[in-house]
N, C-alpha and C positions, 0 to 999 in steps of 0.2 A: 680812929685807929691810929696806931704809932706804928710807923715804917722808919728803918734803918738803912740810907743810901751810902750805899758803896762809890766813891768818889774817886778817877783815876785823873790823870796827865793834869790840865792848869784848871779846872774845878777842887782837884784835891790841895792843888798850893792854895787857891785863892780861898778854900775853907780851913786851911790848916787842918785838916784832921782828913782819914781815908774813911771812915763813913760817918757819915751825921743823922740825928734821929728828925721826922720830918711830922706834924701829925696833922691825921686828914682822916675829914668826915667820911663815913662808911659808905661804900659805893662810888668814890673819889676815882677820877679818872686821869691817865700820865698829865694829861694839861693841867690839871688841879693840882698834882706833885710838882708842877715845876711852877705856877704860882706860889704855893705854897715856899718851895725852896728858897726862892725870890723874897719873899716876906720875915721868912723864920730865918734866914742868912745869908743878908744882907751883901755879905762879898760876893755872893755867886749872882748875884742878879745884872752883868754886865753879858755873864755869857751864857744865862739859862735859856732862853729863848733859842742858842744853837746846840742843846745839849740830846745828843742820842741817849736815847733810853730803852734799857733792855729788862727783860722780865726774865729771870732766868739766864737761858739762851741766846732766845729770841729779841729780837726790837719789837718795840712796841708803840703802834701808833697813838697819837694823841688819844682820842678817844676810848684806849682802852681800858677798863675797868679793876682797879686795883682791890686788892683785899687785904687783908691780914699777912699772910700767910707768904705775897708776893717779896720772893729775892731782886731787889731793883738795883742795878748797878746805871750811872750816868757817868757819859765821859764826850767829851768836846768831839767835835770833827778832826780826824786826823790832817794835816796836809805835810809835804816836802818831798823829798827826794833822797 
């Protein structure tokens, strides 16, 4: 399946672009997306490993189960003041 990540704060600089298409075998789970991101784009593999990932609304833990159909947005850990 082809999934289209919505990319915000330094995931979107370091992909240059605000979503990237990502593709993952069928029943693909957030840890296989962020593998994958890592492999298919290259820039973002410095900070995939701390990247939140929400499905919709929602975060979505590693294990959970992507389909077609999932609106995936990723974006770093906030910090400051």
């Amino acid at each position: 399946m082809q999934l289209d990540v919505r990319l915000f704060a330094r995931a979107r600089d370091l992909a240059g672009a605000d979503t990237v298409s990502v593709e993952l075998a069928d029943g693909a789970t957030v840890s296989d997306l962020k593998t994958a991101l890592a492999s298919q784009h290259p820039a973002l593999s410095p900070i995939v490993a701390h990247l939140h990932v929400a499905i919709g609304t929602d975060y979505a833990a590693d294990a959970t189960v992507l389909d077609a159909s999932s609106q995936v947005t990723c974006f770093p850990p906030v910090s400051g003041g």
